[in-house]
Every structure is written in structure tokens, then in C-alpha cells.
N, C-alpha and C positions, 0 to 999 in steps of 0.2 A: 569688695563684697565679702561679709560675714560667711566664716565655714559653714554657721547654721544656717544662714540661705543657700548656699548651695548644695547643704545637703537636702533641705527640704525642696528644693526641687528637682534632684537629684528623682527624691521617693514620689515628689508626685509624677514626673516622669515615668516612672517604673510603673508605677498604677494607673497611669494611662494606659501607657501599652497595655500591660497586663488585661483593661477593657476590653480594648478595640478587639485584642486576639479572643476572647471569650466571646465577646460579638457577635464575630463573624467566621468561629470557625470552635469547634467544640475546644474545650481547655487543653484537653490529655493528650488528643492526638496531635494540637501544636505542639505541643513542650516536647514531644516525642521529638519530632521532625528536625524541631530546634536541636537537640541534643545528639540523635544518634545522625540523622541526615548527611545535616547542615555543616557539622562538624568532621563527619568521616568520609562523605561521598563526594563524588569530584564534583567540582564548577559544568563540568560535563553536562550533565544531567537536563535534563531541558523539558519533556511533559510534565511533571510533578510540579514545575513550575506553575502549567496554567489550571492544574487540578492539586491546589495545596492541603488534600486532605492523605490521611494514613489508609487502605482499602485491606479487607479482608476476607472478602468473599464475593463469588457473586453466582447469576443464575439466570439464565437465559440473557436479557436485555437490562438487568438490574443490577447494578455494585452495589455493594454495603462496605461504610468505611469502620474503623475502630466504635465509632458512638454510636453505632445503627442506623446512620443517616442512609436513605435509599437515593442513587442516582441513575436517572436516565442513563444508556451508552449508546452515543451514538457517533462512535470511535471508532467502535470494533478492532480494536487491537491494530490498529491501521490495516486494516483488509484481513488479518489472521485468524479474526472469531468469525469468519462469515454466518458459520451455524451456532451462532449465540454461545455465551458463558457454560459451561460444563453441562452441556446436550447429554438427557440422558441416555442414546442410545450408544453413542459415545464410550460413554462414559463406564459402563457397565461392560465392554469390551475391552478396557482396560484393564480392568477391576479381574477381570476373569482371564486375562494372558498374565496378570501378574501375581493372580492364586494358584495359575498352575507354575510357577516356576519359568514362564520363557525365556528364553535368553533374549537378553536385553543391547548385549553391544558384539556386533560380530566384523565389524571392515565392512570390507566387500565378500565375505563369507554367503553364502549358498541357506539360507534359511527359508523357513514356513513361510511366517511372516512375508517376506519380499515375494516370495512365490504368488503367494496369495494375492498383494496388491500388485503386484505385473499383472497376472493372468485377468482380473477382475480390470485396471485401467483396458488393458488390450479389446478383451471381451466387449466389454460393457459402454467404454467411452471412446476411443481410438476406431476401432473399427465398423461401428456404426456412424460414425461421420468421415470414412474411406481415407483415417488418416496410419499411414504406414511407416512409424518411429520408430528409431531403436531409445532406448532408455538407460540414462546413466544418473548414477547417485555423486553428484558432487557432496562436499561441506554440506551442513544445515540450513543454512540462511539464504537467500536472493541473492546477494552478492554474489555468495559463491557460485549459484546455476550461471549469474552472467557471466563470470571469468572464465568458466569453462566453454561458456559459447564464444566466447570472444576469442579463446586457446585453438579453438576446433578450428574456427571460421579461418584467423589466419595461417595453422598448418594445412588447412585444407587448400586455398587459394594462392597458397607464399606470397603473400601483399600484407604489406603491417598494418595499413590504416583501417577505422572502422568509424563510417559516418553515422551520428546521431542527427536529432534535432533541438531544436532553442525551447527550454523550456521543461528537458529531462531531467527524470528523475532514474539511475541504473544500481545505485549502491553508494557502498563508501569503503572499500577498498581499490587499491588505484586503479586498476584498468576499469572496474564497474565508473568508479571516481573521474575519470576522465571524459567519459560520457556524461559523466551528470554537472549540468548549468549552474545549480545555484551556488552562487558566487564564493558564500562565506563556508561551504563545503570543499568547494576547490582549494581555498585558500589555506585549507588548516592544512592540507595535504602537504605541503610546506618542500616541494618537489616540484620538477615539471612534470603536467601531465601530457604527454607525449601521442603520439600517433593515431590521434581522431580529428574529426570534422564536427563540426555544430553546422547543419544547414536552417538557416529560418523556417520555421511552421509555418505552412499555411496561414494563420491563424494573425501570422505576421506584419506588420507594416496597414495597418490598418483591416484587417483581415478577407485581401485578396491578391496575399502573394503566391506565385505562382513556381510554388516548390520545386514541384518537377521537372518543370521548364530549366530552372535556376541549376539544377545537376544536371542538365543533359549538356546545359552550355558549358560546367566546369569540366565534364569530359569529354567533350569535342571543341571547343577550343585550345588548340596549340600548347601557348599562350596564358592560359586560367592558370598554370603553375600549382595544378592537384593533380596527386594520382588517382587511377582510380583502386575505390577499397575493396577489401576482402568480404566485407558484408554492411548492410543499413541496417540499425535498430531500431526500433520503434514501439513504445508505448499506445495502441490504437485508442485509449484515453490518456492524454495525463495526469497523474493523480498530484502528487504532489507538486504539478506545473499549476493546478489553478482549475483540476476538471476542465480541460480540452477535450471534445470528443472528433477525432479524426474520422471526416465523410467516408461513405462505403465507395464513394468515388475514387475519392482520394488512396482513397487504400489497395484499391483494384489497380491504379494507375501505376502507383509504386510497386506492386507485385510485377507490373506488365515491365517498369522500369530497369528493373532487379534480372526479370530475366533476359531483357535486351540485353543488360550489358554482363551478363556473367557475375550478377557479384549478390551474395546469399542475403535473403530476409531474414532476420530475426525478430521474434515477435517477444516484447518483456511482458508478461501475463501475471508478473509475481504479483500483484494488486489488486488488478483490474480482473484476472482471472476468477476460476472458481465459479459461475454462474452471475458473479457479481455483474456486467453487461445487459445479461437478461439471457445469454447463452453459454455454457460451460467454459470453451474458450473463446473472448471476445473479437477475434478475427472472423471468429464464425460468418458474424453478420452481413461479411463483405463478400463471404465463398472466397478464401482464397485460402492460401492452403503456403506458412513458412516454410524454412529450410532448417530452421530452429525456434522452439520453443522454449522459455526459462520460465519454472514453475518453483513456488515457493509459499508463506505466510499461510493462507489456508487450505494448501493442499495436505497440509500436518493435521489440519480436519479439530484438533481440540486445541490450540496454539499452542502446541508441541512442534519443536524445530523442527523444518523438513524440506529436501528440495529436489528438484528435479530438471535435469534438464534432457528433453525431444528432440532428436532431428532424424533427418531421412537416412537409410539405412545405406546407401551411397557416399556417407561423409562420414561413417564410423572409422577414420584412419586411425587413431589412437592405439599408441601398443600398451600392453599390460602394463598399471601403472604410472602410466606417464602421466594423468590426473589423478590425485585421489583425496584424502580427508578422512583423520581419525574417525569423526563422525558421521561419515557417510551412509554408516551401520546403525543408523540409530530403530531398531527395531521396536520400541513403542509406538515410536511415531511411526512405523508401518503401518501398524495394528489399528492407529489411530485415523490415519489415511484412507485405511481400506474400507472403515466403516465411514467415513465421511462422503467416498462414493458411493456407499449405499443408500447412504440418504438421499443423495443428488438424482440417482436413478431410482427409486423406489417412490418416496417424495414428488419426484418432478420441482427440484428446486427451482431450475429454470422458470418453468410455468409459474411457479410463487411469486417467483424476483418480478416477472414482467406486469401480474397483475397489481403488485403493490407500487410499479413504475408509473402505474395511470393517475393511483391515489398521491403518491407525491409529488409527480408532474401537476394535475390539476391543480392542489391547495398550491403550491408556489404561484402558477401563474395567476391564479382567483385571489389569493391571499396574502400574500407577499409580495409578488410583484407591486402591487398598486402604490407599494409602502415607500418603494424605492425611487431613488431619484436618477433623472436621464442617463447618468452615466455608468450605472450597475446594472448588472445583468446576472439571469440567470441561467448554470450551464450543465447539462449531465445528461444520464443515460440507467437504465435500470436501476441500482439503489446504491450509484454515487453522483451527491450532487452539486455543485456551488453556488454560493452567490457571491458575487464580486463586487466589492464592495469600491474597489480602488483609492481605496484609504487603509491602510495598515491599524492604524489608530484608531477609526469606528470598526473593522473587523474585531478587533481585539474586545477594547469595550459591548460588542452584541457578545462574542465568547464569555464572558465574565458574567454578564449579565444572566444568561444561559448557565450560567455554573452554578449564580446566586439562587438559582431555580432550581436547582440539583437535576443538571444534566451534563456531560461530558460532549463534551466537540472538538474539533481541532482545526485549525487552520492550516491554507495554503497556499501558492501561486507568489508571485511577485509580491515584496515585501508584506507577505504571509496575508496579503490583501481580501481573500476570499476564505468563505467560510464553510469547512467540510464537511455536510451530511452523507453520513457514511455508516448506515442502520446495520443490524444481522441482518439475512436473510430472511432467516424465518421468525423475524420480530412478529408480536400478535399486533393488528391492524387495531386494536385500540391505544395499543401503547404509540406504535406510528404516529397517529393522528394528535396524540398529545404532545408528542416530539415536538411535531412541526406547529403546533400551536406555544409551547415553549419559544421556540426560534419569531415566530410572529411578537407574542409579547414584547421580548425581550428587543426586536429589531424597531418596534413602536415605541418602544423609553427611550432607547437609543437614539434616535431620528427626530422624536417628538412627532 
């Protein structure tokens, strides 16, 4: 073959591509991606994949990318923007702790800031639902609220092990890591992960296995070769399992379980928490009352890093120091915090979430439903919801589909099979309803 055929199709090559990415995605902010991304940021990276545009702004339920394209979100920062994109009331509490000069990073130093959101969760949120916490500032992130209940649990009980279930989601540092199922998570960990239990969901073997039953026999049999753990964790939704919503039964059962046999509840809220339920904290529903709370993503109220973790004021052994976190101090995200509970009480986010629960529950089963075939279902609870699709590869294609619409979604559950609606909170009810009329188009091309 002639150099000059291969150079000219070398170029019409090049001007292919060079189409299709015009096509289908504005010119500037691919070449951008291509160049600084693609070239400097790790293989790591894994959102940006299924949203390949460059974003620079956003406000309330709306991103803008680099070309002013507007997209639906219905993301949410995977649980962290419960109160939408840069909420102005927020926002303007920010704006005015950082014109007065406040300090910004203190440890575990004695500030305003933390005063003020102690006294107000105490006040306002803890103690009108008879809950009696002490409160401690791990790291920023989820993770770190779980490693520190998982630190407490076992110095409080002296028993290493801590049983989860099939299908968790706790973090991705290794004790969080060790609790959490999915597979190609565990496996980057490239360690053993050591001293838990996975017990089957409910949700399990055809969805009527009988959980509780199944631990009562690994500790009272002899013979079952378990010990028993220092505490059970539990997602009362799983988010990233595939939107599991754990019966008020089920959960009452396990509380009664927990206290039978001495060994602590832990309730993971870092997701599912925040109002998101349809109640502040998602155990609420069941009236039961953990032994540990792990709070995190929107309790930072503007997705500013922040975490938290609760428990009863009986299991506070920890001596000075012995957990702690550069970051723990992060004093905007107090500031940021304390006004997100104002919203929550002042608001009645709660009351929001549950009413817009009825508007999304109905158009699913009126709308969507009908679209699908026998073996998809749909599953959720206040304003997170799935559809399972139980194909990986049609999940995907409705996501994409959904993107070519300019909206944001994410996937999850078994080979990321289900598809995450996962709105603000306080989304306006017309944009709602366009969401989910997005997700119907887009599930009717898909499907035919």
C-alpha cells in the first residue's frame, strides 16, 4: 500500500473522529478532557466516564458544562447535595463566616462554629426524637465515621469481628472495605480483608430468606464455627446495593436480636440519611433507637466534607486522642452544617421528601412500570429510587440515553444493573416530573 493511501486515510480518519466528537459532545470541552484529563488523571476515575462533559457551575437541580449546556441532576452528589447545588441560604452563611475572618481549621479545638452546631443537632434534632448521643468528629468523609464506629464497637465489647450484610455498601478504606461486598472493591484492596461477616439480606435467595433466624443458629450452634461480633451494621436502605429498602419489621427484629444477644447496632445513615427516607434519620421509621450512628455526605449541608459519628453516651470509652483526623476541624463545613439543619427544621424537609415520595412512587408504577418487562422491578422509599433492570448493558444504555437528554443519573446494585434516581430534596416539582419523564423516554427507546 502507497504512503499516500495511508496517509489519506490516516486524515480521513482524523476527520472522522474529529465529527463524531463535535456531534456529540461540544468541540472545546472534549479537546479539553482529551488533553488535561485523559493524559494526567488516573485510570482511577470512574463518573466522568458516564458524564463525559467538562461542568462549571451549577444551582439548585441544574449543572452548566463549559458550552452552557444545562443538565438535569439527578445524582445529587451521590447523597451530598441533598439541599440542591449552592442553596442560597447556605450559601450566604458561608459567605459571611468567611468575611468575618473565622477560623477555618482548628483539630479538635473548642470553637463557635462546633458550639453552635452541637447545641442546635442537640436541641433541635437529637432531643426531640429522645435520642441521647455523645458526638464525635472523626476525618471528613463516611468512611472515616465508619472506622471509628467499627474502633469503638470492638474496644467497647473486646470481640474483633463485625457482621454486615450481602449487598453493602461501608466505604473504601479497609475496615469500612471489609464490610462492603462489591467485589471489584474488595479486590483492589489487594490485602485480606479480615474480621467480618457478610450474612445474607433478607432480600436474599429468592427474597424470603430468613436472616435472623440464620444468626441466631450461627450463635447457638456449637458447631457453626462463628463467634459472636462486637456489633451488626446496617444500611436500613442499600444505596449503592441496588436500592434495598429494609422492612420496619425486619429492622425491629434486628434491634430485638442485638439486644438479645449483647452485640451493638450500627446504623450506616451516610447516604440514606439526612431526610432523604422521608425522615431525618432512616431508622426513624422503625422506632428503634442504634447504639451507633455514622453520619456523613449531606450532613456537610453544601457538599463540603463532613462527618459525624453518634452513639450512646455509655460507650464513650475512648481516651483523648486515641481517634482523631487532621480534618476533623473542618470549621466551614460546620457553619455549612448548622445551616443545613436549619433548613431541615425550619423547612420541614422531611414533609417535602415524603410529599414528593407520592409524585415519584405514582409516575413509576403508572408510567414506568408498564414499560418494563417480568423480570424488573421497581424499588425505593422517599426520594431514592431504582429500577432494576437485571441487565448491566440495558441499565447502561437507558443511563446514556438519559445523558443524551441532558440529565445526570448513576447507576447501581449487581453488575451496576439498576438505575439510581436520586433527586435534591428540595427539587421544584416541575423539574421532578420532567426528570421522570426523561427516564420514561429514554427507558421506551431503549426497550422499544
Amino acid at each position: 500500500m502507497s504512503k499516500k493511501i495511508i496517509s489519506f486515510k490516516f486524515v480521513l480518519l482524523n476527520f472522522i473522529t474529529y465529527y463524531i466528537i463535535r456531534k456529540n459532545y461540544k468541540f472545546k470541552g472534549m479537546i479539553k478532557i482529551k488533553e488535561v484529563f485523559e493524559k494526567y488523571e488516573s485510570n482511577v476515575r470512574s463518573y466522568c466516564r458516564k458524564w463525559p462533559v467538562e461542568f462549571v457551575s451549577a444551582k439548585g437541580s441544574i449543572c452548566k458544562d463549559i458550552d452552557g449546556n444545562e443538565y438535569l441532576d439527578f445524582f445529587d452528589g451521590a447523597g451530598a447535595l441533598n439541599y440542591g447545588h449552592n442553596p442560597d441560604y447556605i450559601k450566604q452563611k458561608l459567605i459571611d463566616y468567611l468575611e468575618e475572618d473565622g477560623i477555618m481549621h482548628a483539630l479538635d479545638m473548642y470553637t463557635l462554629p462546633k458550639e453552635k452546631f452541637i447545641s442546635y443537632l442537640e436541641e433541635k434534632i437529637l432531643k426531640p426524637r429522645n435520642l441521647d448521643y455523645k458526638i464525635a468528629f472523626p476525618g471528613p468523609t463516611g468512611t472515616n465515621s465508619i472506622e471509628l464506629a467499627l474502633k469503638l464497637a470492638r474496644k467497647v465489647k473486646q470481640r474483633p469481628y463485625i457482621w454486615g450484610f450481602t449487598g453493602a455498601f461501608h466505604g473504601m478504606t479497609l475496615g469500612a472495605l471489609a464490610l462492603t461486598t462489591e467485589e471489584a472493591a474488595r479486590k483492589a484492596a489487594g490485602v485480606p480483608l479480615e474480621y467480618t461477616v457478610h450474612i445474607p439480606a433478607p432480600y436474599s435467595m429468592g427474597g424470603n430468606f430468613n436472616t435472623i433466624g440464620y444468626m441466631e443458629e450461627l450463635l447457638t450452634n456449637d458447631h457453626s464455627g462463628y463467634e459472636k461480633p462486637a456489633a451488626i451494621i446496617i444500611e436500613t436502605v442499600q444505596q449503592e446495593g441496588g436500592i434495598h429498602v429494609f422492612s420496619k419489621d425486619f429492622l425491629k427484629d434486628l434491634r430485638s436480636f442485638c439486644d438479645k444477644y449483647d452485640i451493638l447496632l450500627i446504623c450506616d445513615e451516610v447516604q440514606i440519611g439526612c431526610s432523604r427516607s422521608g425522615t431525618f434519620f432512616s431508622f426513624e421509621r422503625a422506632d428503634i433507637v442504634p447504639d451507633i450512628v455514622c453520619m456523613s455526605k449531606s450532613i456537610g449541608g453544601y457538599g463540603l466534607p463532613f462527618a459525624i459519628t453518634l452513639f450512646k453516651k455509655e460507650l464513650d470509652e475512648f481516651k483523648p486522642g486515641e481517634h482523631n483526623g487532621t480534618f476533623r476541624g473542618a470549621q466551614l463545613s460546620m457553619v455549612a452544617a448548622l445551616a443545613a439543619l436549619e433548613m431541615t427544621v425550619e423547612q420541614d424537609i422531611p414533609k417535602q421528601v415524603k410529599e414528593k415520595e407520592k409524585i415519584v412512587k405514582e409516575f413509576l408504577n403508572k408510567e414506568i412500570k408498564p414499560l418494563l418487562k417480568e423480570n424488573m422491578e421497581i424499588r425505593g422509599i422517599g426520594l431514592t429510587w431504582g429500577i432494576e433492570f437485571n441487565d448491566g448493558k440495558l441499565s447502561r444504555e437507558v443511563l446514556d440515553k438519559c445523558f443524551e437528554k441532558k440529565m445526570i443519573i448513576e447507576l447501581a446494585g449487581s453488575s451496576d444493573s439498576v438505575l439510581k434516581i436520586m433527586p435534591s430534596l428540595v427539587i421544584e416539582k416541575d423539574l421532578l416530573l420532567k426528570g421522570l419523564n426523561i427516564i420514561k423516554e429514554s427507558i421506551q427507546e431503549v426497550l422499544k
